[in-house]
C-alpha positions as a Markdown table, in Angstrom:
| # | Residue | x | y | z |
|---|---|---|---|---|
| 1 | Unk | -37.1 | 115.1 | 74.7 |
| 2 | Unk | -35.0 | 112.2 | 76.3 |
| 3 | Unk | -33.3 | 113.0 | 79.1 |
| 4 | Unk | -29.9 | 112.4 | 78.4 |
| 5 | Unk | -27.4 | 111.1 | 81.3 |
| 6 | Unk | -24.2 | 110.8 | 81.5 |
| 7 | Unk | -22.2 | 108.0 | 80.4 |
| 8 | Unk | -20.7 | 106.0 | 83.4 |
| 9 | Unk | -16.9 | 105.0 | 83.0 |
| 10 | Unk | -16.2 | 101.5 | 83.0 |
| 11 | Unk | -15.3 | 100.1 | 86.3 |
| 12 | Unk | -11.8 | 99.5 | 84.5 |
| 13 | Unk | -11.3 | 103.4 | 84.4 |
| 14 | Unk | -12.5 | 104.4 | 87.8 |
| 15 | Unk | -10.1 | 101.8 | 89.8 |
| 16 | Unk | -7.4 | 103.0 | 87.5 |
| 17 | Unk | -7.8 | 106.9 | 88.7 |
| 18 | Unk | -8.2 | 105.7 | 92.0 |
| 19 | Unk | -5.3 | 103.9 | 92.0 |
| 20 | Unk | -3.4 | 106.7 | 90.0 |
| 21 | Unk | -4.4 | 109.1 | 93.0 |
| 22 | Unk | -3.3 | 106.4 | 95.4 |
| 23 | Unk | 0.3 | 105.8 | 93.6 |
| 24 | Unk | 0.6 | 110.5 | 93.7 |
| 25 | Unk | -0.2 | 110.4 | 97.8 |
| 26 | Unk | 2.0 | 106.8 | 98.1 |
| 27 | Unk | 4.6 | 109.2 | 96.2 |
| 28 | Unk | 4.0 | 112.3 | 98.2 |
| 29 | Unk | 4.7 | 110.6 | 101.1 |
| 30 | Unk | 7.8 | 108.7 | 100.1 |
| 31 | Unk | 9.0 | 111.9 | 99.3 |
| 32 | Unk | 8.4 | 113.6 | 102.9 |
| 33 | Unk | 9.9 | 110.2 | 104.4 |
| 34 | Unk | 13.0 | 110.7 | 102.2 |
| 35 | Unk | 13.5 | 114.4 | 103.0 |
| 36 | Unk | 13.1 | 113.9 | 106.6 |
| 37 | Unk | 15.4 | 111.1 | 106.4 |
| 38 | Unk | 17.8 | 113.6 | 104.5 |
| 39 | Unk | 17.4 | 115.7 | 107.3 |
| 40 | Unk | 18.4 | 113.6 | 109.9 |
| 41 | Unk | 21.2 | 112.1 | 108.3 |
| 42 | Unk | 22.4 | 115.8 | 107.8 |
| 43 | Unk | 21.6 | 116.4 | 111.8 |
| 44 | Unk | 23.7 | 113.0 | 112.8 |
| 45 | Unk | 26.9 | 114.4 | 110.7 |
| 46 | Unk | 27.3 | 117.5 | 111.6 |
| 47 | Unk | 26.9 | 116.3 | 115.4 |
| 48 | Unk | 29.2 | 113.4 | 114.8 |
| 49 | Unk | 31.2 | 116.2 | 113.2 |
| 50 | Unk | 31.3 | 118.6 | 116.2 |
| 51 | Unk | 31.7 | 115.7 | 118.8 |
| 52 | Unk | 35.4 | 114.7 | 116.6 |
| 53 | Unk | 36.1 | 118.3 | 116.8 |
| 54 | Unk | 35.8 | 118.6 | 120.7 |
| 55 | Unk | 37.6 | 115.4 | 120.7 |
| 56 | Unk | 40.5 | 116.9 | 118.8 |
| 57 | Unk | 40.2 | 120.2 | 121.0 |
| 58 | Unk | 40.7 | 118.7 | 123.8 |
| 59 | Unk | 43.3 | 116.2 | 122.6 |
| 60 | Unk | 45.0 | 119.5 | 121.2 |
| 61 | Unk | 44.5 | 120.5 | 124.7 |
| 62 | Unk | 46.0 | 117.5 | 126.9 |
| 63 | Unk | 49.4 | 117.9 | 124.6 |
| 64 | Unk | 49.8 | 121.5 | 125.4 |
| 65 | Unk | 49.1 | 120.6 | 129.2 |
| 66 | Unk | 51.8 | 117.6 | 129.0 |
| 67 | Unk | 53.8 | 119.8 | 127.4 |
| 68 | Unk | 53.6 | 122.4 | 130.5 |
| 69 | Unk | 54.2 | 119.8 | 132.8 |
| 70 | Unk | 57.2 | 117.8 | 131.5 |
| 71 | Unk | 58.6 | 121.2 | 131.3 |
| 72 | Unk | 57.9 | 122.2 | 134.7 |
| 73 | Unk | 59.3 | 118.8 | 136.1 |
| 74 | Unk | 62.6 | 119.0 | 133.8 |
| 75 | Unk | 63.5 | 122.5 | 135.3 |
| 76 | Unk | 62.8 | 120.8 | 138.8 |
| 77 | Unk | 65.6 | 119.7 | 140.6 |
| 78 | Unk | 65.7 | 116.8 | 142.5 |
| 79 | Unk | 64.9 | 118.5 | 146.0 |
| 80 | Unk | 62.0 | 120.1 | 144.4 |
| 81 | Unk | 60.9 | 117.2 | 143.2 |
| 82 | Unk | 61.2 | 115.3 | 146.6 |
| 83 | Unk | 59.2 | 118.1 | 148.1 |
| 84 | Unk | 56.5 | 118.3 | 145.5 |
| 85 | Unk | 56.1 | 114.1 | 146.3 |
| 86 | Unk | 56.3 | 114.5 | 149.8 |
| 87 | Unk | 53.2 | 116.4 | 149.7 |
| 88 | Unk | 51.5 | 114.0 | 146.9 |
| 89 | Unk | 49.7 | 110.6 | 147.0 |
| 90 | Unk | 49.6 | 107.8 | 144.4 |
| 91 | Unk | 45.7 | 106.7 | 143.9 |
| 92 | Unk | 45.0 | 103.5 | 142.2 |
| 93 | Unk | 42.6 | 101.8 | 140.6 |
| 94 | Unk | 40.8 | 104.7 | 139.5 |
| 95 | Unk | 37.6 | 104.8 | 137.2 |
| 96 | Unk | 38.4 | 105.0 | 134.0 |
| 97 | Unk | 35.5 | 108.2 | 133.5 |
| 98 | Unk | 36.8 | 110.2 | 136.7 |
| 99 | Unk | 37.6 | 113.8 | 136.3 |
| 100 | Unk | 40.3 | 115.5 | 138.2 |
| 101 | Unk | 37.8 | 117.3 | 140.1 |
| 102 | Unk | 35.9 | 114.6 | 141.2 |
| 103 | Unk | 38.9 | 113.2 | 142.6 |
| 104 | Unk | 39.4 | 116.4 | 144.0 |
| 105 | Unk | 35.7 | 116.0 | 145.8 |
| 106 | Unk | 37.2 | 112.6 | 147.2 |
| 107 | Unk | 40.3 | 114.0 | 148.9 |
| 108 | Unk | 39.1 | 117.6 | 150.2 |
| 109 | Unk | 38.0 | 116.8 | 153.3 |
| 110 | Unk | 41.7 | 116.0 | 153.8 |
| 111 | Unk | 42.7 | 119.3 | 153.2 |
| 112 | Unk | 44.1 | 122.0 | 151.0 |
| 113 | Unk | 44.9 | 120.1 | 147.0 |
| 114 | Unk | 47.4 | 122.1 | 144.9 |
| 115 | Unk | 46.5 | 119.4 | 141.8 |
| 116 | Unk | 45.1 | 116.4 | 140.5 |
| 117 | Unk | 47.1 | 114.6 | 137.6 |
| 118 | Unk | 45.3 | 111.7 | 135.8 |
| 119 | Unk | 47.9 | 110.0 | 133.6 |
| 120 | Unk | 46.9 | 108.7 | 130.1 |
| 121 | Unk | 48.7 | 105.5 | 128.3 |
| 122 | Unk | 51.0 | 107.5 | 125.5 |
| 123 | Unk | 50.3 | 105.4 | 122.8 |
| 124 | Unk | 46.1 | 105.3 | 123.4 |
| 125 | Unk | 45.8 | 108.4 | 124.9 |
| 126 | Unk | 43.5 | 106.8 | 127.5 |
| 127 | Unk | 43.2 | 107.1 | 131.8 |
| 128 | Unk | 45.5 | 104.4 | 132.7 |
| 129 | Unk | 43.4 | 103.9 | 136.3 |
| 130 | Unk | 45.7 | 105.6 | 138.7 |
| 131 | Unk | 46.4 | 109.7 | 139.6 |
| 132 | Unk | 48.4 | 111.5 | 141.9 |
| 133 | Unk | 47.2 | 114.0 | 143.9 |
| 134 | Unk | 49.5 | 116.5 | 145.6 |
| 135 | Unk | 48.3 | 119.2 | 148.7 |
| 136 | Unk | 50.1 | 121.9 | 149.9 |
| 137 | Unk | 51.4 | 120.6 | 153.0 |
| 138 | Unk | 53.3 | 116.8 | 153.5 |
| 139 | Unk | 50.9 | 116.7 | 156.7 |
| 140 | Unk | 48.1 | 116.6 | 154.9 |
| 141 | Unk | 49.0 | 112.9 | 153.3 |
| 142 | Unk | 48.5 | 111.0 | 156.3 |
| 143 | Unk | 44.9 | 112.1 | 156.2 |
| 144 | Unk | 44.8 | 111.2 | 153.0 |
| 145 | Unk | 45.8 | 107.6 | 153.9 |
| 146 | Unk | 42.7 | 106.9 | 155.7 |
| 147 | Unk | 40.9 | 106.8 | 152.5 |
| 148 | Unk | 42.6 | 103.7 | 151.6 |
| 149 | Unk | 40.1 | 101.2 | 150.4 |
| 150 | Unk | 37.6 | 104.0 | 150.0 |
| 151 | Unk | 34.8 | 103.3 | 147.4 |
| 152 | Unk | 35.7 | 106.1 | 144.7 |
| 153 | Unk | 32.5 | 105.7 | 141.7 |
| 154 | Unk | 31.8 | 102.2 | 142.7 |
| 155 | Unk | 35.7 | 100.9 | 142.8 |
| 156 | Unk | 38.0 | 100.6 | 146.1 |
| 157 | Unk | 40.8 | 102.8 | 145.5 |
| 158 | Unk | 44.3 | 102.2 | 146.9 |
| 159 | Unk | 46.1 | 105.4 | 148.3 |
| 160 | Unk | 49.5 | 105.5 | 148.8 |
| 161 | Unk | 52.1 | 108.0 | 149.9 |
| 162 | Unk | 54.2 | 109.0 | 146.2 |
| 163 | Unk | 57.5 | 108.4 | 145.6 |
| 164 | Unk | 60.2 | 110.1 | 144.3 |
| 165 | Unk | 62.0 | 108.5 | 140.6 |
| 166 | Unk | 65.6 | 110.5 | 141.1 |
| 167 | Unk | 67.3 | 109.8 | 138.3 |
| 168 | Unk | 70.2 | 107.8 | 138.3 |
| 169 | Unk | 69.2 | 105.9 | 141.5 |
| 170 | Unk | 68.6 | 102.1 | 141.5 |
| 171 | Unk | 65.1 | 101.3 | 142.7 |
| 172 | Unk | 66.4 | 98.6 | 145.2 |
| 173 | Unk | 66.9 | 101.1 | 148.1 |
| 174 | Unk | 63.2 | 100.9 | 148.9 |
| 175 | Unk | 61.6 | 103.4 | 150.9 |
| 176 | Unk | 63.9 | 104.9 | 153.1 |
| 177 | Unk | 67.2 | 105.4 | 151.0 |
| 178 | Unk | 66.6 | 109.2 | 149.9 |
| 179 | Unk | 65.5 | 112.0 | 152.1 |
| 180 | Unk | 62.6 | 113.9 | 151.5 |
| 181 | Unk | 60.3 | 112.5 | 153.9 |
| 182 | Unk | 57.5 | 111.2 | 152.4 |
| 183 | Unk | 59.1 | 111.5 | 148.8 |
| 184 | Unk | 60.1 | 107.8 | 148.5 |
| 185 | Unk | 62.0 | 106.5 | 145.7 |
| 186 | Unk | 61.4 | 103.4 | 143.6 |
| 187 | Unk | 57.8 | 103.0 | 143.5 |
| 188 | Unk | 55.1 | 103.0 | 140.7 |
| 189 | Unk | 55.0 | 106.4 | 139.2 |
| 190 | Unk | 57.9 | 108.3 | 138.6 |
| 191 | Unk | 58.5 | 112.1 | 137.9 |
| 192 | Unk | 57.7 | 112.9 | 135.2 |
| 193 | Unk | 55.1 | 109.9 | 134.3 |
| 194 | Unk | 55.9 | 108.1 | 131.1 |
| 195 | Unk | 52.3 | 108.3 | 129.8 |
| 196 | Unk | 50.3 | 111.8 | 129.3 |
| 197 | Unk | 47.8 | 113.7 | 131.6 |
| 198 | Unk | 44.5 | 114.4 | 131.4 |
| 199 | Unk | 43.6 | 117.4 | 133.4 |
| 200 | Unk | 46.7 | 118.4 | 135.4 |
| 201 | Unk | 44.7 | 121.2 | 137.6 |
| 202 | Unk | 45.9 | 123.3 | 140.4 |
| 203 | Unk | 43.6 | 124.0 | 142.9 |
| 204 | Unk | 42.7 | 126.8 | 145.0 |
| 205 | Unk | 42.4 | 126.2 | 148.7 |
| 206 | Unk | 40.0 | 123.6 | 149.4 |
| 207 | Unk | 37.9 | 124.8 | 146.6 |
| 208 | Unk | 37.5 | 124.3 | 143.0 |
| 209 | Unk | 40.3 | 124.6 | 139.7 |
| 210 | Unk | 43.0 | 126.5 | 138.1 |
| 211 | Unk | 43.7 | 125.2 | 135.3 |
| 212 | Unk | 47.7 | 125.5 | 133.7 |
């Protein structure tokens, strides 16, 4: 009896499974690239979607805080006010990423800081560059003076002694037309600022934050 082989398939066939088993692993993979791409997409919302939520919390945040503090510097009468300015500094040009506690760092070795206030534009909600820092005694400014020109995250901050907005007042008196010592009317700054805060904190001694 002949021995009976099989029947080869024509070329034709066999590069046409081959390639039909090509095109399912082509597709499997296409399919793994599009779920992980699903995935990540997915990943990169809901981030994006928690990092507008902290933004909102803490712009939720810096309203109640201005809030507090406009408050606080309404019920404050003009003496108070002299005193708390008296005991404050105006520091300019001030990086736009600085925290209150790293300007707090800065000015420590000065002495005891009762707060940091970085002011933000109203309408932006951004640092407009400058802050005031007030310590617990007027003596204490003088020291703070010395950092004048001091290099503050790469930038050469100005430091100034703050002055006192009474209102009412004309700004033309210049520096020595109120009492209060070092609470000097006219200048850059007035009580309460115009713009917002960002961090108003109150220190404890020479150490660390309490926030309002």
């Amino acid at each position: 009896m002949a021995d009976v082989q099989p029947e080869e398939k024509p070329v034709e066939d066999q590069v046409a499974e081959n390639n039909s088993v090509g095109d399912e692993d082509g597709h499997d993979e296409v399919r793994r690239d599009s779920h992980w791409l699903h995935i990540q997409e997915e990943e990169e919302i809901s981030a994006m979607k928690r990092r507008v939520a902290e933004m909102e919390e803490e712009a939720a945040k810096l309203r109640e805080m201005q809030a507090t503090i406009d408050k606080e510097s309404r019920d404050l009468s003009t003496e108070a006010r002299e005193d708390v300015d008296s005991r404050s500094i105006f520091v300019g040009n001030v990086d736009y990423s600085a925290s209150p506690e790293e300007i707090q760092a800065h000015f420590q070795s000065c002495g005891s800081i009762n707060r940091v206030t970085i002011l933000l534009d109203k309408f932006t909600g951004q640092p407009k560059g400058y802050a005031y820092v007030e310590f617990t005694e007027p003596s204490l400014v003088a020291q703070a003076l010395v950092l004048n020109e001091s290099v503050f995250k790469g930038r050469n901050i100005k430091v100034t002694p703050k002055r006192t907005n009474v209102p009412g007042m004309s700004r033309g008196r210049g520096r020595g037309g109120f009492r209060g010592g070092r609470g000097f009317h006219g200048g850059r700054g007035g009580f309460p600022p115009r713009g917002g805060y960002r961090g108003g904190y109150r220190g404890r001694g020479r150490g660390g934050f309490n926030p309002y």
